[in-house]
Biopython code that builds the backbone (N, CA, C, O; Angstrom):
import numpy as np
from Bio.PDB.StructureBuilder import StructureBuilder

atoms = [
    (1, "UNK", "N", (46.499, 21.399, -25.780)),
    (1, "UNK", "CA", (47.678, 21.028, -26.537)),
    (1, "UNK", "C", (48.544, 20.106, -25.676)),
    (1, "UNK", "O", (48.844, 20.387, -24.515)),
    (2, "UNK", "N", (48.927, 18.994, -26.303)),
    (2, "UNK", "CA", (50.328, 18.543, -25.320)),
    (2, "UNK", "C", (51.580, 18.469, -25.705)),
    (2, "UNK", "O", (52.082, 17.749, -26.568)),
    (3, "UNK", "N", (51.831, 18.882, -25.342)),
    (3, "UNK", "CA", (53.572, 19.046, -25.250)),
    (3, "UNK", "C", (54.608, 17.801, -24.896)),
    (3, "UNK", "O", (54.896, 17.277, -23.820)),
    (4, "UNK", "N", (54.922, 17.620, -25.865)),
    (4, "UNK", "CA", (56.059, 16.116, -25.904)),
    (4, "UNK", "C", (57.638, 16.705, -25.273)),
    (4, "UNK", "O", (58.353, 17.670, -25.540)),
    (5, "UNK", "N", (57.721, 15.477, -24.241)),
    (5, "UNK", "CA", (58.735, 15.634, -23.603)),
    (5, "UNK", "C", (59.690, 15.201, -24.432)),
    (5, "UNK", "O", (59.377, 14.251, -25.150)),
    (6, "UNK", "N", (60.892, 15.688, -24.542)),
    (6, "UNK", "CA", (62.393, 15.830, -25.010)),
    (6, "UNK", "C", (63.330, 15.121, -23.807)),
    (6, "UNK", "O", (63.272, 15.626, -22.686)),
    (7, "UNK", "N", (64.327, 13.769, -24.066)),
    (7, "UNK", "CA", (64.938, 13.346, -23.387)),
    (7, "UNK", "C", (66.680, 13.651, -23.914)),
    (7, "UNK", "O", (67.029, 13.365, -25.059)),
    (8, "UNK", "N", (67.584, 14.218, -22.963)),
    (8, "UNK", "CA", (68.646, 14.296, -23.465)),
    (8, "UNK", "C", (70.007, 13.283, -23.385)),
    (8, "UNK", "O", (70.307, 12.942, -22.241)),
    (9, "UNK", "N", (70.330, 13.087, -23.801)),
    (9, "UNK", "CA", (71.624, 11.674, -23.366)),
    (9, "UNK", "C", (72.410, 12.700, -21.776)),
    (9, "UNK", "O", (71.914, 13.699, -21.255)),
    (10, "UNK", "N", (73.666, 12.012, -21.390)),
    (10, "UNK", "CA", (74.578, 12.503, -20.458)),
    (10, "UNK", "C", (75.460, 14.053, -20.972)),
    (10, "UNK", "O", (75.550, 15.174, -20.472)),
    (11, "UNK", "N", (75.906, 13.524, -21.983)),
    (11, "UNK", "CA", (76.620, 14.353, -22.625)),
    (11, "UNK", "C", (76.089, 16.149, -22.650)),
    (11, "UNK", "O", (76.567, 17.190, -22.200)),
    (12, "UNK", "N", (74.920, 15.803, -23.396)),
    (12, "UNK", "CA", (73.738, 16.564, -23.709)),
    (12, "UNK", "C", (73.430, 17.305, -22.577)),
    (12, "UNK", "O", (73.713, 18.503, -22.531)),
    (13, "UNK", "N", (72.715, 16.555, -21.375)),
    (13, "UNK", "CA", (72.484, 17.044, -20.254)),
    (13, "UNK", "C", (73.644, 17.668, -19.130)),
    (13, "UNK", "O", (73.470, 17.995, -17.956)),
    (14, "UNK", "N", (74.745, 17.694, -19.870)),
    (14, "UNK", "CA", (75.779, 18.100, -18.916)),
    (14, "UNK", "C", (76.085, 19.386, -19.965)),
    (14, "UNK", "O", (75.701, 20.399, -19.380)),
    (15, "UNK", "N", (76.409, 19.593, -20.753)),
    (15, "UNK", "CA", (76.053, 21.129, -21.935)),
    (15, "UNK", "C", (75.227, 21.923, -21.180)),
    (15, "UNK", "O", (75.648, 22.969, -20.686)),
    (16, "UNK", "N", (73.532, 21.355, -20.960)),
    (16, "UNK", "CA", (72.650, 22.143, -21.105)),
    (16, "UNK", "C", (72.732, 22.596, -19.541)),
    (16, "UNK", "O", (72.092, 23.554, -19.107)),
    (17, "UNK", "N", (73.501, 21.880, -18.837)),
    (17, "UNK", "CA", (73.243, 22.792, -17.284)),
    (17, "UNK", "C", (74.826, 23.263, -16.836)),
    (17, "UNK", "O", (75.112, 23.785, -15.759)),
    (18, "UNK", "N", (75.970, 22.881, -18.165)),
    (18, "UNK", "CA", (77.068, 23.537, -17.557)),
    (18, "UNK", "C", (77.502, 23.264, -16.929)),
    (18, "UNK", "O", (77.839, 24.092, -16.083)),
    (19, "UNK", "N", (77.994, 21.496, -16.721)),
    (19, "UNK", "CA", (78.803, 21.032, -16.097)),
    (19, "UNK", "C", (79.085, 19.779, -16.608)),
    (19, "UNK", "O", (78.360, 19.259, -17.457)),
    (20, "UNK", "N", (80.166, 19.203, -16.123)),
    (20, "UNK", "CA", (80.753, 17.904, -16.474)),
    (20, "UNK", "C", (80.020, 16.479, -16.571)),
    (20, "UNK", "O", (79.120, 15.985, -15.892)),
    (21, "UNK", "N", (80.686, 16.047, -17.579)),
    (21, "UNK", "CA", (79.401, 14.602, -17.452)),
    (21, "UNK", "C", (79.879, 13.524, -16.486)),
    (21, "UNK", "O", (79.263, 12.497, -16.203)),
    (22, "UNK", "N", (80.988, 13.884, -16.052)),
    (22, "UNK", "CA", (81.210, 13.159, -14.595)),
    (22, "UNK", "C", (79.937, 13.768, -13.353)),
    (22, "UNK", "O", (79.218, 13.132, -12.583)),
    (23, "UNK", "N", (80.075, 15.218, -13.592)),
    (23, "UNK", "CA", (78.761, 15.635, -12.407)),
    (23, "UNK", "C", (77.654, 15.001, -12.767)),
    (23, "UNK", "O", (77.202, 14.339, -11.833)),
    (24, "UNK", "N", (76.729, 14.902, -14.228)),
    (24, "UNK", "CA", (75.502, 14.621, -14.271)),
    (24, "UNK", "C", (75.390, 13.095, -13.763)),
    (24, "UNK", "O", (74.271, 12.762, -13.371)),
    (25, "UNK", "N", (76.543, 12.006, -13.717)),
    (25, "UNK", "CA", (76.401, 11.002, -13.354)),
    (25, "UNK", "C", (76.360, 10.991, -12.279)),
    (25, "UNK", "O", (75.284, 10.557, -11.867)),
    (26, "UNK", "N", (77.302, 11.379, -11.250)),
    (26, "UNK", "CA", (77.226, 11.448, -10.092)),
    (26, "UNK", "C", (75.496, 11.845, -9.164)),
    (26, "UNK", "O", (74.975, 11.328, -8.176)),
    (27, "UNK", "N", (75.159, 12.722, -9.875)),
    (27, "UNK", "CA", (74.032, 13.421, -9.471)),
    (27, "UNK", "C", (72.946, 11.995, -10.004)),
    (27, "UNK", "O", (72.121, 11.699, -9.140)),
    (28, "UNK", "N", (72.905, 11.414, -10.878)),
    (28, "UNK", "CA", (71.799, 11.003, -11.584)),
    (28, "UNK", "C", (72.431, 9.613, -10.510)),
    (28, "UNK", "O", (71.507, 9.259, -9.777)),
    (29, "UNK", "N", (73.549, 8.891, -10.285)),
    (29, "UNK", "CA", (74.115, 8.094, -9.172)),
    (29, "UNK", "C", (73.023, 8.311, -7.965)),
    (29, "UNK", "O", (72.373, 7.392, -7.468)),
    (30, "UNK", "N", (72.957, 9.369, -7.672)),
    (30, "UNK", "CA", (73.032, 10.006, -5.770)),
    (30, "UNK", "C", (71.341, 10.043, -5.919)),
    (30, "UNK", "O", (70.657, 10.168, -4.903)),
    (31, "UNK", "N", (70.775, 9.936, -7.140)),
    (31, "UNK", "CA", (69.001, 10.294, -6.787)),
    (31, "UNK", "C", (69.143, 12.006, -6.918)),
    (31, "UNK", "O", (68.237, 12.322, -7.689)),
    (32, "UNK", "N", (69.488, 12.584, -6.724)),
    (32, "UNK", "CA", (69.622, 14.189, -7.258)),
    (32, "UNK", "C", (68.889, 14.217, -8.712)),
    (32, "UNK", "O", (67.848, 14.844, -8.910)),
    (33, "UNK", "N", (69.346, 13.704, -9.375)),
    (33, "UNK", "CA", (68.646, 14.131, -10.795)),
    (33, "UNK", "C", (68.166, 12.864, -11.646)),
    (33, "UNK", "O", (69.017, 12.006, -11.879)),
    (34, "UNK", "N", (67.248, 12.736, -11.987)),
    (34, "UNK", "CA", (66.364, 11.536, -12.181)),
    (34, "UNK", "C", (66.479, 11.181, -13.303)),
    (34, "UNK", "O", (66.551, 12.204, -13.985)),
    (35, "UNK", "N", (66.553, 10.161, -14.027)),
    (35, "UNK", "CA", (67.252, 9.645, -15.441)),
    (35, "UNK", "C", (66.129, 8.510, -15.429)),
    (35, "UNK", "O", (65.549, 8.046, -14.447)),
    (36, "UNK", "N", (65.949, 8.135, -16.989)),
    (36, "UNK", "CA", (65.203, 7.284, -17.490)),
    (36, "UNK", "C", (66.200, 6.010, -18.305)),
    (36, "UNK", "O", (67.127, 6.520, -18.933)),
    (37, "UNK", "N", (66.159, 4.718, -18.375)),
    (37, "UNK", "CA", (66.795, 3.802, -19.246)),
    (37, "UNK", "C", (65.713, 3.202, -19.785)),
    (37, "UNK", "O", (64.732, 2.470, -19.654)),
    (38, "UNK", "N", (66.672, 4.162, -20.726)),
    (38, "UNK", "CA", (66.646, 3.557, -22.562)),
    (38, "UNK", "C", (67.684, 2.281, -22.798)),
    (38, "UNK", "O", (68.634, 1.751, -22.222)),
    (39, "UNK", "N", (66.586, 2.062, -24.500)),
    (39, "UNK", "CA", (68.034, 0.952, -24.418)),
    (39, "UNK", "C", (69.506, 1.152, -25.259)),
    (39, "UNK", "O", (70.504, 0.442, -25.385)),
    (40, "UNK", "N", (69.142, 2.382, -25.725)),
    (40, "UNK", "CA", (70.880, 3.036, -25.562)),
    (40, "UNK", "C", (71.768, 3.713, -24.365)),
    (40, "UNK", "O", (72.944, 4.051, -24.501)),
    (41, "UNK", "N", (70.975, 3.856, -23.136)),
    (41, "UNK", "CA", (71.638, 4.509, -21.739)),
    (41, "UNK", "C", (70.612, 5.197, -21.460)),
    (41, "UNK", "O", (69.435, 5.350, -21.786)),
    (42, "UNK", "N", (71.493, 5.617, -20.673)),
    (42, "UNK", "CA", (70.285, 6.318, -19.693)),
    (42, "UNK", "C", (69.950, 8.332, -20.406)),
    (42, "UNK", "O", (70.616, 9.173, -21.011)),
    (43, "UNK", "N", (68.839, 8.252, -19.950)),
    (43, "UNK", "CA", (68.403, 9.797, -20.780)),
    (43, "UNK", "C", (67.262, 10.816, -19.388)),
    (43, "UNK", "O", (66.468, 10.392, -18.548)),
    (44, "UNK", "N", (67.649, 12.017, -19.684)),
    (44, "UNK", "CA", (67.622, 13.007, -18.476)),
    (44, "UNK", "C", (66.116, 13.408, -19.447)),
    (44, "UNK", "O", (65.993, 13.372, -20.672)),
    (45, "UNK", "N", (65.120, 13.772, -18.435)),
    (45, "UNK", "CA", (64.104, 14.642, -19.429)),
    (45, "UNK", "C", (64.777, 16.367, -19.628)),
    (45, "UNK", "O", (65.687, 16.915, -19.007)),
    (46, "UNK", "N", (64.165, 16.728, -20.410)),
    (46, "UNK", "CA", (63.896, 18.127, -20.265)),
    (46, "UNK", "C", (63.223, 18.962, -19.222)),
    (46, "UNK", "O", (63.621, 20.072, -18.870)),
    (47, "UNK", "N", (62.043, 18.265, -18.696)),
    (47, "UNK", "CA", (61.506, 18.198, -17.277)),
    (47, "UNK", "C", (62.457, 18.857, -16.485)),
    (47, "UNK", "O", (62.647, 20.052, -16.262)),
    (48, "UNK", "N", (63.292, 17.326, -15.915)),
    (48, "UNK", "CA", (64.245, 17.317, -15.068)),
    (48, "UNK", "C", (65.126, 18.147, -15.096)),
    (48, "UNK", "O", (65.582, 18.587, -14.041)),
    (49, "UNK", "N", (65.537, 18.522, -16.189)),
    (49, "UNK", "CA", (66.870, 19.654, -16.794)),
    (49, "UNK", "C", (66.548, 20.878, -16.314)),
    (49, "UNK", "O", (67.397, 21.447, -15.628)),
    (50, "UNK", "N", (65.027, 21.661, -16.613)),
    (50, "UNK", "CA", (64.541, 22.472, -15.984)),
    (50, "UNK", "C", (64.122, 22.568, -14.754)),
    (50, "UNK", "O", (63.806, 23.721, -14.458)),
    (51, "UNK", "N", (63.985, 21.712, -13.832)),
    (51, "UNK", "CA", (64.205, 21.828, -12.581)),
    (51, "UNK", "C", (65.515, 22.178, -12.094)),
    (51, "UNK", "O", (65.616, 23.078, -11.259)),
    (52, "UNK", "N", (66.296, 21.708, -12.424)),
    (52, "UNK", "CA", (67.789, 21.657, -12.226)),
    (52, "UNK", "C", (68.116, 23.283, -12.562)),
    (52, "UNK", "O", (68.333, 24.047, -11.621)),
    (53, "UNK", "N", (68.133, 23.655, -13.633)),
    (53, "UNK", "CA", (68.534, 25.021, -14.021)),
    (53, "UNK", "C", (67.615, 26.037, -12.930)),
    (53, "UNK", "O", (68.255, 27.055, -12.666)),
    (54, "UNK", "N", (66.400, 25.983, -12.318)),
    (54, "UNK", "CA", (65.548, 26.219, -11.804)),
    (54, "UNK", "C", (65.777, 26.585, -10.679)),
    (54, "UNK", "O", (65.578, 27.683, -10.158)),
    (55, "UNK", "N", (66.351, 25.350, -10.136)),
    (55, "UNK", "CA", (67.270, 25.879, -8.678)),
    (55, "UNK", "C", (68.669, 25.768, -8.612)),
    (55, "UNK", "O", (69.013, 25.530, -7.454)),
    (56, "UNK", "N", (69.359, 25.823, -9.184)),
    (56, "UNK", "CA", (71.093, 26.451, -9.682)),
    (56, "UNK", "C", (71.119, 25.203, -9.487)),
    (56, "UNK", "O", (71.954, 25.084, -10.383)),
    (57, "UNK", "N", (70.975, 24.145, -9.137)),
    (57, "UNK", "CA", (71.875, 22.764, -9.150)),
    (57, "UNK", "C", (72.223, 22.367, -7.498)),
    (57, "UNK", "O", (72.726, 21.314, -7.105)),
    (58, "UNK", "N", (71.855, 23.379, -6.784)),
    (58, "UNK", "CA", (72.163, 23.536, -5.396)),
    (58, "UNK", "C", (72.482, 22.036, -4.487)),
    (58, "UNK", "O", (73.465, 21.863, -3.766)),
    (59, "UNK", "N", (71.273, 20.946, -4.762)),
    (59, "UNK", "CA", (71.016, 19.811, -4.799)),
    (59, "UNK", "C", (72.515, 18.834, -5.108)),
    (59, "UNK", "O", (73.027, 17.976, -4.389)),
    (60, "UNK", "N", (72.846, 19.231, -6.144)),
    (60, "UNK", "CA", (74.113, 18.177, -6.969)),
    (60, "UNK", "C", (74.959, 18.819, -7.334)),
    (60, "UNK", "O", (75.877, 18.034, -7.570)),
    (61, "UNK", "N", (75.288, 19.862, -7.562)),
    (61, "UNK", "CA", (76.613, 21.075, -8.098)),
    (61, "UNK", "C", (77.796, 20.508, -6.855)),
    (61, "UNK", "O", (77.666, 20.639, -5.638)),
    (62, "UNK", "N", (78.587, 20.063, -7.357)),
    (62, "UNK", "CA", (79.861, 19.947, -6.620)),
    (62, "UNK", "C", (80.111, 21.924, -6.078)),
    (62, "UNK", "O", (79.811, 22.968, -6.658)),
    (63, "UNK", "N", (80.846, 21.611, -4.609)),
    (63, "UNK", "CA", (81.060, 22.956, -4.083)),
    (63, "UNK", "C", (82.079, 22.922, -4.135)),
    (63, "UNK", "O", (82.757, 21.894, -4.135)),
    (64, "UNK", "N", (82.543, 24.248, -4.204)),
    (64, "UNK", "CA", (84.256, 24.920, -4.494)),
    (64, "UNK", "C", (84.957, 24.897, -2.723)),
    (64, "UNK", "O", (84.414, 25.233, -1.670)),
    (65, "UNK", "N", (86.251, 24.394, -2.973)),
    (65, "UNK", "CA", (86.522, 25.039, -1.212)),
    (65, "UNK", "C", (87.266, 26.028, -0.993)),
    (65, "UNK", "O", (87.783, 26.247, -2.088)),
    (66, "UNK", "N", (87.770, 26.999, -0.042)),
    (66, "UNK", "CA", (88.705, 27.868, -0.808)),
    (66, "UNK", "C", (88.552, 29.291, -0.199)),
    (66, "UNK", "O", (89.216, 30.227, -0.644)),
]
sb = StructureBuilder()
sb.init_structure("model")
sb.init_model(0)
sb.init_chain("A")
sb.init_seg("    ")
for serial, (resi, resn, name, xyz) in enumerate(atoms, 1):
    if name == "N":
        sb.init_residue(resn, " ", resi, " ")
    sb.init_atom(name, np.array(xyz, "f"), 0.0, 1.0, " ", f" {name:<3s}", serial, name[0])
structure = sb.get_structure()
């Protein structure tokens, strides 16, 4: 069977891991989280999303100070 990958916009991809779509840019900026361009913007796989949720974000999660 193959399984078709699902690409999510910024917006989308910042919902699905629970954080700001200023973070997913930053991260998708820095090489942290890998984005594809389309020719409406740029789009996160589902792949990628699950890696991310996978290892808490450890990689790109802005840290608290405090």
């Amino acid at each position: 069977m193959n399984a078709k990958t699902t690409f999510h916009t910024i917006p989308e991809s910042a919902w699905i891991l629970g954080v700001s779509r200023n973070t997913v840019s930053r991260a998708i900026r820095t090489g942290a989280l890998r984005a594809t361009l389309c020719r409406s913007g740029l789009r996160v796989s589902s792949t990628e999303l699950a890696k991310a949720l996978q290892d808490g974000g450890a990689a790109w999660k802005p840290t608290t100070s405090g």
